[in-house]
NUPA-727731 format. One record per atom (N, C-alpha, C): x, y, z. Coordinates in steps of 0.2 Angstrom, whole numbers, plus 5000, padded with zeros to 4 digits. Atoms other than C-alpha are relative to their C-alpha. Example, Ala and Ser with C-alpha at 12.3 -4.5 7.8 and 13.67 -1.06 7.14 Angstrom:
2
500449945000 506249785039 500450065000 499649944999 506849955036 499650055003 
//
This chain:
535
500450054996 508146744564 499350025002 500749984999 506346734566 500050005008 500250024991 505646764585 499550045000 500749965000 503946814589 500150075003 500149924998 503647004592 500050025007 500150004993 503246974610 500749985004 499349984995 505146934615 500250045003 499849944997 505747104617 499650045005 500449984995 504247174626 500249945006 499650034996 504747014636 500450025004 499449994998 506347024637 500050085005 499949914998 506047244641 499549995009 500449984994 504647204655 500449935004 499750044993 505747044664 500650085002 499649954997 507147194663 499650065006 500349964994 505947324671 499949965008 500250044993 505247184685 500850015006 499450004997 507047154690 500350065002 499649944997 507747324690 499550045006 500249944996 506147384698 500049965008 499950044992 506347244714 500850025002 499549964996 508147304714 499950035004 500449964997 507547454718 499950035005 500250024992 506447404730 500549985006 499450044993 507847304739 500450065004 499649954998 508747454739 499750045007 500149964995 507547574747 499949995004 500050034993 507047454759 500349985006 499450014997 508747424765 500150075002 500149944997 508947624767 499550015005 500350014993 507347614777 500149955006 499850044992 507847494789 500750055003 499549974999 509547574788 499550065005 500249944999 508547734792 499649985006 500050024993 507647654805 500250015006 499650014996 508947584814 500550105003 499649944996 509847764816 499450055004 500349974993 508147834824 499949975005 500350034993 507847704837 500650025002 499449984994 509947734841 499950065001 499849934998 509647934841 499449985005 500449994996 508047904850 500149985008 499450014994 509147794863 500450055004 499549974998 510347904865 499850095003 500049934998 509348064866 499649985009 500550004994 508247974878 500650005006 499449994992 509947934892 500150075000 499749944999 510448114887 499450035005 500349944996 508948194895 500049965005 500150024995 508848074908 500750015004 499249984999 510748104912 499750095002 500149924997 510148294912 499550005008 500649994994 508548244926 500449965006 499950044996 509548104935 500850075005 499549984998 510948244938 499750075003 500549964996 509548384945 499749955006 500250044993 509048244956 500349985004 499450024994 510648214964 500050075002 500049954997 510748404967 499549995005 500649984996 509048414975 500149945007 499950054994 509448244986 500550035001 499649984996 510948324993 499850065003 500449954995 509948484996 499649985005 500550024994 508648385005 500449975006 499550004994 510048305016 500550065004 499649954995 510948465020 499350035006 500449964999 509248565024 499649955005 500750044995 508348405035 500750015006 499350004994 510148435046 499950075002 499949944998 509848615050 499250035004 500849984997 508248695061 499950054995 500549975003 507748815049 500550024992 499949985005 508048855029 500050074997 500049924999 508649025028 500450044995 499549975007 509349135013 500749995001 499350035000 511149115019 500049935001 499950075002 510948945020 499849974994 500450025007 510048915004 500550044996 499649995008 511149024993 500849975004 499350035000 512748935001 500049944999 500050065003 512148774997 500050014992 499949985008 511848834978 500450034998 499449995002 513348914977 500549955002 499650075000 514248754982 500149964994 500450035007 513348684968 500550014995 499749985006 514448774956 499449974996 500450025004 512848764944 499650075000 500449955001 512448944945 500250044992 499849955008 513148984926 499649934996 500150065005 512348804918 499749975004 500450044994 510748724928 499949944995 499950055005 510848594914 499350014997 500750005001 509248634906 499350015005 500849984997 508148674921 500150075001 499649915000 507848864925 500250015006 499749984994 508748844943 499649965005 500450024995 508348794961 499650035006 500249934997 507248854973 499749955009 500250024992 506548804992 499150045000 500950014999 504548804995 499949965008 500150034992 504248805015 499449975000 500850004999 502648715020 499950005007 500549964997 501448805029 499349975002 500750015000 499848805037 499650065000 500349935000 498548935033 500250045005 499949974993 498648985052 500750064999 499649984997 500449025051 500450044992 499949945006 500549155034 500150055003 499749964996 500549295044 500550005002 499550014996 501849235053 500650004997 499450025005 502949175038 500350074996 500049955005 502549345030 500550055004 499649954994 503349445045 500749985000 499250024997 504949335050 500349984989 499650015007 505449325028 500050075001 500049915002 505249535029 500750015006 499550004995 506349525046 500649974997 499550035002 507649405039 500350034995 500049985007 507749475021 500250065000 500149935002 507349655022 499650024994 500649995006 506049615008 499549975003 500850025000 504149575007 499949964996 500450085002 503449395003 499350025000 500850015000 501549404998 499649914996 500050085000 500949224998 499250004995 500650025005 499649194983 499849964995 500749954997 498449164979 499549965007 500450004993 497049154993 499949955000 500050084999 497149015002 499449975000 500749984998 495448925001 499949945006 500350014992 494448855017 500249925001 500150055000 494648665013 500750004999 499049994999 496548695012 500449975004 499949974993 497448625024 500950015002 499449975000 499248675019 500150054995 499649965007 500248785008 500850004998 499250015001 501948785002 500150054994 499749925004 502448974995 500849994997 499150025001 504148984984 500250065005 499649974997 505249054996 500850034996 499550005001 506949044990 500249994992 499850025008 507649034969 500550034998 499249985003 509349024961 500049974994 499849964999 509549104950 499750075001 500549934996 508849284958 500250044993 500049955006 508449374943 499050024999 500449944997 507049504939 499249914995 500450055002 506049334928 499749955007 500150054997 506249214942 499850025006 500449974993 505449344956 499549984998 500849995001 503849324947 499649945004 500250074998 503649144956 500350015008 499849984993 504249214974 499350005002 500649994998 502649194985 499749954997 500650035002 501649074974 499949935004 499950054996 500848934983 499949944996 500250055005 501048784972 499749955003 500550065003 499948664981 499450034999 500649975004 498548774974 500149974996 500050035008 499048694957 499849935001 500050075003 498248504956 500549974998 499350045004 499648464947 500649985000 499749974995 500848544956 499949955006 500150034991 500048454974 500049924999 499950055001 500148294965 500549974999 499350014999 501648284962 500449975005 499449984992 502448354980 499649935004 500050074993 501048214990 500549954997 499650065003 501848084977 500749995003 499050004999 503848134982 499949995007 499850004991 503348145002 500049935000 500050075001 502647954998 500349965001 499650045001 503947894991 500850035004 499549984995 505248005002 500750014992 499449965007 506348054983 499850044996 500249935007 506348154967 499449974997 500550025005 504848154958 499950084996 499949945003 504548254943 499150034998 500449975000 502948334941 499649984990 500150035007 501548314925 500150074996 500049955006 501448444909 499550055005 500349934998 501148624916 500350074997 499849955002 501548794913 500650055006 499749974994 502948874925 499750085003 500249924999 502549024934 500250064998 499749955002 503849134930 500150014990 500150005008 503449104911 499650065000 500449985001 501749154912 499449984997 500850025002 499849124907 500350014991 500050025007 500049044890 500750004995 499550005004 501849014888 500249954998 500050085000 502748864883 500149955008 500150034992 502548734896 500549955000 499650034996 503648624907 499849965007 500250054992 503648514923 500650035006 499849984995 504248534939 500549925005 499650074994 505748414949 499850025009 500149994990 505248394970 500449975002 499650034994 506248334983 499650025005 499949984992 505448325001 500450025005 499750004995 506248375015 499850005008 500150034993 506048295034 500350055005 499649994995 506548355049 500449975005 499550064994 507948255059 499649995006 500150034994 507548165073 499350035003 500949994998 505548215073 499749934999 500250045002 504548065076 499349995001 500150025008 503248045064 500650054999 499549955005 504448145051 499150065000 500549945001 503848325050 500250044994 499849985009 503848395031 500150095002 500049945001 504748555032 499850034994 500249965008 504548605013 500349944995 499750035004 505248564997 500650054995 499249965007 506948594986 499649964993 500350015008 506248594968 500550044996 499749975005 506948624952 499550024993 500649995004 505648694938 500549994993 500049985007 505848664918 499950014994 500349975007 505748734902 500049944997 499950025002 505248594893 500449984994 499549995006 506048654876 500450015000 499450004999 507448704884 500549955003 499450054997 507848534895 500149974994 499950055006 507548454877 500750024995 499649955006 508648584868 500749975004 499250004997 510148534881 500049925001 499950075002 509948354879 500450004992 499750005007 510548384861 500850044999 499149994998 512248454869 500349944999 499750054998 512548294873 500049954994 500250065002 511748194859 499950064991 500049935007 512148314840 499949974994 499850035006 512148174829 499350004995 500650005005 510848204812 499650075002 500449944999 509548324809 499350005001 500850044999 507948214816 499550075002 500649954993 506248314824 500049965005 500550014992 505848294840 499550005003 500449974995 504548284851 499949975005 499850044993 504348254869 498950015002 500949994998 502348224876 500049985009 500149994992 502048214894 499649935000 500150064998 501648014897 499849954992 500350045006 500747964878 499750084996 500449975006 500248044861 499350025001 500749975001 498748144863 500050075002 500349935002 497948324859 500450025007 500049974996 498448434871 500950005005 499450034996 500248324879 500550044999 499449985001 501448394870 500550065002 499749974996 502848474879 500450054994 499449965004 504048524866 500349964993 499849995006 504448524848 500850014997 499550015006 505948504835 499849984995 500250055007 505448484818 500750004997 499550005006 506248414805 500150044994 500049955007 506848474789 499649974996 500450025001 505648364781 499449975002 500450054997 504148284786 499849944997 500250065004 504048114781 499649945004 500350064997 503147994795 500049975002 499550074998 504547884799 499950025008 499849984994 504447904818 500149935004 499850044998 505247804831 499650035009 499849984994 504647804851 500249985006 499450034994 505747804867 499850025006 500149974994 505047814885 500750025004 499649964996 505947934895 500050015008 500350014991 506047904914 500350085004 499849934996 506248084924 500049995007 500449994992 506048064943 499549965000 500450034998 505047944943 499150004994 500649975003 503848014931 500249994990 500150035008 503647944910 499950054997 500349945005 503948064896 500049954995 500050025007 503648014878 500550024995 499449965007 505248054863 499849944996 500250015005 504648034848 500550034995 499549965004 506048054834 499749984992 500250025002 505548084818 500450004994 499749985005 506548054800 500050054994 500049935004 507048204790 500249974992 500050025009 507448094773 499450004998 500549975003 506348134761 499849934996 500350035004 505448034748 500349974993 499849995005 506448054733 500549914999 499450065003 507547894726 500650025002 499249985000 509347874731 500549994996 499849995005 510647904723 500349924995 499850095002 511147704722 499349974996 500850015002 509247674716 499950034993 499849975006 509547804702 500549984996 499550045000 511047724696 499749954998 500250055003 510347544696 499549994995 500550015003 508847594689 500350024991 499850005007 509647684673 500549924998 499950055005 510847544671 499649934997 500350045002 509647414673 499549994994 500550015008 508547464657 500650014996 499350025006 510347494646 500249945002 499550074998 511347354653 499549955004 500450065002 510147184653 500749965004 499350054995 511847094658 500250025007 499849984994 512447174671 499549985007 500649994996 510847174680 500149945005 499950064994 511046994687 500550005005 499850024998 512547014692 500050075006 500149964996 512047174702 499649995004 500550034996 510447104710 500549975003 499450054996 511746974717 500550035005 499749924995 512747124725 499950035005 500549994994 511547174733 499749985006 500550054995 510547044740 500850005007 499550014994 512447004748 500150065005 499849964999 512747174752 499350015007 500549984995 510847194760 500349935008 499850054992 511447014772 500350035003 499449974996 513047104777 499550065004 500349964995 512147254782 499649995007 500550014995 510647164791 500549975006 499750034994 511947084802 500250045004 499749964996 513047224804 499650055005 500049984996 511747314810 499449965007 500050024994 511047184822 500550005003 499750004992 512647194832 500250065000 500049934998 512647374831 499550035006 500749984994 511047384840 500049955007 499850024993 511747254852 500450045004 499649984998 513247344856 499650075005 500249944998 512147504858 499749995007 500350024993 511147424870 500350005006 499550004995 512447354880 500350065002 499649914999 513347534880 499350045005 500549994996 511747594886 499950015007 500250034994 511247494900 500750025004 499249984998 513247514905 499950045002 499949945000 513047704905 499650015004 500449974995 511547724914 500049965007 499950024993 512147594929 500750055003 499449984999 513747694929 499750065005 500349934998 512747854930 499750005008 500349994995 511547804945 500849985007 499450024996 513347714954 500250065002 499549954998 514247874953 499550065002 500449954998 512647994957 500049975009 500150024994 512347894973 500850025006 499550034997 514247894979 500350075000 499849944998 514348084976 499450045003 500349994996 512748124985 500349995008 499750024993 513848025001 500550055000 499549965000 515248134997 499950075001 500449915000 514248314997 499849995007 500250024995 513548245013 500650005006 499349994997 515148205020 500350075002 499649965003 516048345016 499550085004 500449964997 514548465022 500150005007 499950024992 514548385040 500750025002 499449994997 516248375042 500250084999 499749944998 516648575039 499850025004 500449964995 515348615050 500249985007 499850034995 516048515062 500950025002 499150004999 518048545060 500050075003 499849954997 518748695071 500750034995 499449995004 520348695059 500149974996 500150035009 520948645042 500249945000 499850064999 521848505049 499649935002 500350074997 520548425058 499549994996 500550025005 519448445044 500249954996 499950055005 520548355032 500249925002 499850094996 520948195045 499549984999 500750025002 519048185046 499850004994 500250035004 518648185030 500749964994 499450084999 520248075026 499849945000 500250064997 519647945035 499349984998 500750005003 517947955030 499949994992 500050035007 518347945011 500449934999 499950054998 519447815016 499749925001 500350045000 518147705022 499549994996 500249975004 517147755010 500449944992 499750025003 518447684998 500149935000 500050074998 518547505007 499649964997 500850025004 516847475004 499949994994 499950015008 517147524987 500349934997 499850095004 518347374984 499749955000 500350074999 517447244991 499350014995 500549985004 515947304980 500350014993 499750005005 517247314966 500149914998 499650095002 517847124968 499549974999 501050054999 515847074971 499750044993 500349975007 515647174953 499450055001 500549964999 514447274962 499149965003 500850034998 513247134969 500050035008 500450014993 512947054986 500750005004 499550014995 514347095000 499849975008 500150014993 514347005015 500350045005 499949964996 514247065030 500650005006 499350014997 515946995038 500550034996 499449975005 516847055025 500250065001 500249944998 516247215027 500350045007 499749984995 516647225045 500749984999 499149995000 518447165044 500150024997 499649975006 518847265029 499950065004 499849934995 518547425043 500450005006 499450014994 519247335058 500749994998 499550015004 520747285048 500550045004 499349974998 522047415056 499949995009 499850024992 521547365073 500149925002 500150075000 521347185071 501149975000 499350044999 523447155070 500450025006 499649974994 524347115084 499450005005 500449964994 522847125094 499249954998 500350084999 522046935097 499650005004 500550024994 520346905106 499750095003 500349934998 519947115107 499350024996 500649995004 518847105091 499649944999 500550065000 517246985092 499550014994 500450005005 516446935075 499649975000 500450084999 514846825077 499350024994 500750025003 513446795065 500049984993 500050025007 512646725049 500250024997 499849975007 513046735032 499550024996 500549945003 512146885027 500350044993 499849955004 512547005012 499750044999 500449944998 511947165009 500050034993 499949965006 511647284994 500450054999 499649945001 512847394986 499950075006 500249954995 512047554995 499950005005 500050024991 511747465011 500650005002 499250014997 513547415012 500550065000 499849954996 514047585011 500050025004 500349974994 513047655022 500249975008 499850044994 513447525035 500850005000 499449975002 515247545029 500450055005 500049924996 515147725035 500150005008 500349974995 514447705051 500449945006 499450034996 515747545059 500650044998 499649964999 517047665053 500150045006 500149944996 516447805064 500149975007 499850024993 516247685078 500849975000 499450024998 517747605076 500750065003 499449945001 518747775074 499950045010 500349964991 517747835093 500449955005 500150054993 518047665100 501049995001 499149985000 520247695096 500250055004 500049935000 520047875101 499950005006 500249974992 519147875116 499849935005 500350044999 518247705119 500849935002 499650064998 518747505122 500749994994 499250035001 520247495109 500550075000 499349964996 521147645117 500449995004 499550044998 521847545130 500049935000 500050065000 522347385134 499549965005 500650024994 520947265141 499449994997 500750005003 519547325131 499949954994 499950035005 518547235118 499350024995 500549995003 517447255105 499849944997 500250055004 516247135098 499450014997 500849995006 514847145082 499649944999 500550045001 513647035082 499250014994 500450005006 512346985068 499649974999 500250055001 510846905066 499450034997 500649985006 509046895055 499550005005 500850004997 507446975061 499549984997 500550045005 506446915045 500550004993 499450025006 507146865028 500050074996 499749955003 507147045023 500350045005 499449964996 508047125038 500449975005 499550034993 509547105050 500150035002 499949934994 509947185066 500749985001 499049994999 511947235068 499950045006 499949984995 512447255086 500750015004 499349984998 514047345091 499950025007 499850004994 514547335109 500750035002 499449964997 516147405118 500049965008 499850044994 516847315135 500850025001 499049974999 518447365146 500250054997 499749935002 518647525140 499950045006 500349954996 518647695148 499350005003 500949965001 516947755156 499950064996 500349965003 516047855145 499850045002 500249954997 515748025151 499350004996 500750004999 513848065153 499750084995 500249935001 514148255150 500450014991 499450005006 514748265129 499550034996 500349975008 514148355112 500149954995 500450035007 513348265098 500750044997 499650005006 514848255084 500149974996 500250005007 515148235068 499749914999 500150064998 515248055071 499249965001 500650024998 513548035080 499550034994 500549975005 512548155067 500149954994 500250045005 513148035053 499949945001 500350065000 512547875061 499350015002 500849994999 510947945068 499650034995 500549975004 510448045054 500149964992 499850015006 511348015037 499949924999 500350095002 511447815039 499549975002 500750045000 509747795046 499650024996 500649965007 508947895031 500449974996 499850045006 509947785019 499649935001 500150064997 509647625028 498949985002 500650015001 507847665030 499549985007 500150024994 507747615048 500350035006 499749974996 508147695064 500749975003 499250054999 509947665071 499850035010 500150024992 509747645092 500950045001 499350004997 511547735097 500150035009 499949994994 512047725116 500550015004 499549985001 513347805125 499849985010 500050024992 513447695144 500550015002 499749994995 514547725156 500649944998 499650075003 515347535151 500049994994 499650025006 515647555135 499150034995 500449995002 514647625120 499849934994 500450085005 513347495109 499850054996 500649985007 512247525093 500049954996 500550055001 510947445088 499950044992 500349985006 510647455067 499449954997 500450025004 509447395057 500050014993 500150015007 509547335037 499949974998 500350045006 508747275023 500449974997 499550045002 509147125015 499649994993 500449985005 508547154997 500449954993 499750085006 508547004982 500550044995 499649985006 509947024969 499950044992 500549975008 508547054954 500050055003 500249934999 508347224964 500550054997 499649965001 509847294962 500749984995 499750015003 511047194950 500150044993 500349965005 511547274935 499749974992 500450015005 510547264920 499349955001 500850035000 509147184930 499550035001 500549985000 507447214925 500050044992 500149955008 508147294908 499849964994 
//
């Protein structure tokens, strides 16, 4: 049969179009594929290192609560709070932690003399302080004590700008903050560089608050990155992490790939308060895959088949693009999940270290220790539920109170008086506030109006503006209150612990007719603190 000469070319150049848009389909579906696995590793590296910073920031906020409860920071109390820690074989990526007194030029001498007396070693504080100065804060203290991490004993870091920005930022905000791209000291001039975690620390019951120092954690940038990848192994991407955005000079710390190809993905990293950048990049290379090789050969032999493989694909590319839209939902959701979980349970084992430190200081015997802190995780635990049933939102403030008066309230009509609005509080208020009608309830069984018959106690509640309410516990018909008595455990964690949660001073008075306290808490919108709001 006759047929113009130009068929075959035809016929040969529609076969190449279609094999070569196969192809296409293919490796574009690969790169998405490929994609999608950097934004989830770059997901998943970013919680990891933040799981690494958010779990040095619980440390350092339980050292700042121990150390704002003691009059001075002193080597046996610093290393027996970090041997507490149990964190002296694995600082999770940073290289340990340390205590930084703050000083006033005047009083160097002074600091230099009582660390030689205490120690039995020599502190030299440098370098020179200059005239416009008007503080310092020398490393005092560092765990772990080895002959690298002495080289940073003495240094006064707010000489460093970077360094003093920081530390004003953390007294500001009164938490962890994490410092920008520097070079640690015990590295040295021109090593790889790192940031530094702060915590301030106040002094109890000084008013204005007086900044005794700071507990800090220093790190190795490469190294906190290297130990994110403990937790997060999957592929053989590069990495790299930059100190807030891409530009000359940011970059903290490096992972390359096995190839360099371009594909990069990136994922803000929140450390304390402070923005890093992770940038993950694809180590697939350029070459055709192995399905693209494959189509392409059969597609110039076999002309037939070709349609019914284009059609295979195209279904095959739907199914993937779905699959991996609800992968990347799920992921999220997992996500967002893990790091409410994380901050829930950092918070609630900071009350626990807090707890647990007060009370040994305070028990005489093992008995009295474990009743006290019994009762104290007990309440603790109450709280819990009613924030388990509210899924973690808004607890009212009746609730709250009868779920701690609860074992005196049976059998015993007209002794407890509940009066005010319907208020609710936030998850970590309602601990806090949790804690501290315990502690009076437990005084007012003990010694106060519900030890004998007669007496009564009534809480009353009402609004001082639409963000705060004042709670007022009175006592009536009880014993008198002896005048002459030691502060315990009890009063240090309503006057110190729960008013530095709560953010406002707590009024506690101990009259002769019965003791009162006067609190004061925030009344904070749902957007603030529900979960997943804001994300």
């Amino acid at each position: 049969m006759d047929y113009p000469r130009a068929v075959p070319v035809a016929i040969f150049l529609l076969i190449a179009a279609i094999t070569g848009l196969s192809v296409f389909a293919i490796e574009n579906g690969e790169q998405q594929r490929e994609r999608a696995e950097l934004r989830e590793r770059a997901q998943a590296v970013a919680s990891a290192l933040e799981r690494r910073g958010g779990t040095t920031a619980s440390y350092l906020r339980a050292g700042a609560a121990f150390f704002s409860s003691v009059p001075d920071v002193t080597r046996p109390e610093f290393d027996r709070f970090v041997s507490n820690l149990r964190v002296d074989s694995d600082y999770k990526g940073s290289e340990g932690i340390g205590w930084a007194a703050r000083l006033r030029p005047s009083e160097v001498a002074q600091f230099q003399t009582d660390f030689a007396q205490a120690s039995g070693g020599t502190i030299e504080v440098f370098p020179a302080v200059p005239e416009d100065q008007s503080q310092i804060v020398p490393v005092t203290f560092f765990r772990p004590d080895n002959e690298r991490n002495r080289r940073a004993i003495g240094f006064d870091m707010y000489s460093d700008p970077v360094r003093r920005a920081a530390m004003d930022q953390s007294v500001r905000a009164s938490g962890p903050i994490a410092s920008g791209m520097l070079v640690l000291r015990q590295e040295g001039v021109g090593s790889a560089p790192g940031f530094i975690m702060y915590m301030p620390v106040f002094q109890d019951g000084r008013s204005p608050r007086r900044l005794k120092g700071f507990i800090y954690s220093p790190f190795n940038a490469a190294e906190f990155l290297s130990s994110a990848l403990e937790l997060e192994t999957r592929g053989k991407k590069g990495l790299r992490l930059y100190d807030r955005d891409i530009a000359p000079g940011r970059l903290l710390a490096e992972i390359k790939p096995a190839t360099v190809t371009g594909m990069t993905v990136e994922e803000t990293v929140t450390v304390a308060n402070h923005e890093f950048l992770l940038v993950v990049e694809s180590a697939r290379g350029n070459s055709l895959s192995k399905l693209s090789m494959l189509t392409l050969l059969f597609g110039i032999l076999v002309a037939a088949l070709l349609i019914v493989v284009a059609r295979l694909l195209t279904r095959q590319a739907v199914e993937d693009r779905a699959s991996l839209e609800w992968f990347q939902e799920q992921s999220s959701i997992r996500n967002v999940l893990t790091r409410e979980l994380n901050h829930r349970v950092k918070n609630t084992l900071a009350n626990v270290l807090s707890i647990i430190s007060l009370t040994r200081r305070r028990a005489e015997t093992l008995d009295e220790f474990a009743d006290g802190l019994d009762g104290r995780i007990r309440a603790l635990s109450a709280t819990h539920d009613l924030l388990t049933q509210s899924e973690w939102g808004a607890t009212p403030i009746r609730s709250l109170v009868e779920a701690e008066l609860a074992p005196y309230a049976k059998n015993a009509e007209g002794i407890l008086v509940l009066d005010g609005p319907d208020v609710e509080l936030a998850p970590n208020d309602a601990l806090s506030l949790g804690l501290a009608i315990h502690e009076l309830a437990t005084n007012a069984a003990k010694y106060g109006a519900l030890s004998e018959a007669g007496g009564t106690v009534s809480v009353r509640w009402s609004l001082l503006s639409d963000d705060l309410a004042e709670i007022r516990w009175c006592e009536e018909g009880g014993p008198t209150v002896p005048q002459e008595r030691s502060a315990g455990f009890g009063t240090n964690l309503i006057e110190k612990i729960v008013a530095h949660e709560l953010r406002n001073p707590v009024e506690l008075n101990f009259h002769p007719e019965g003791v009162t306290c006067t609190m004061v808490v925030p009344l904070r919108k749902p957007s603030d603190f529900a979960i997943r709001a804001g994300r």
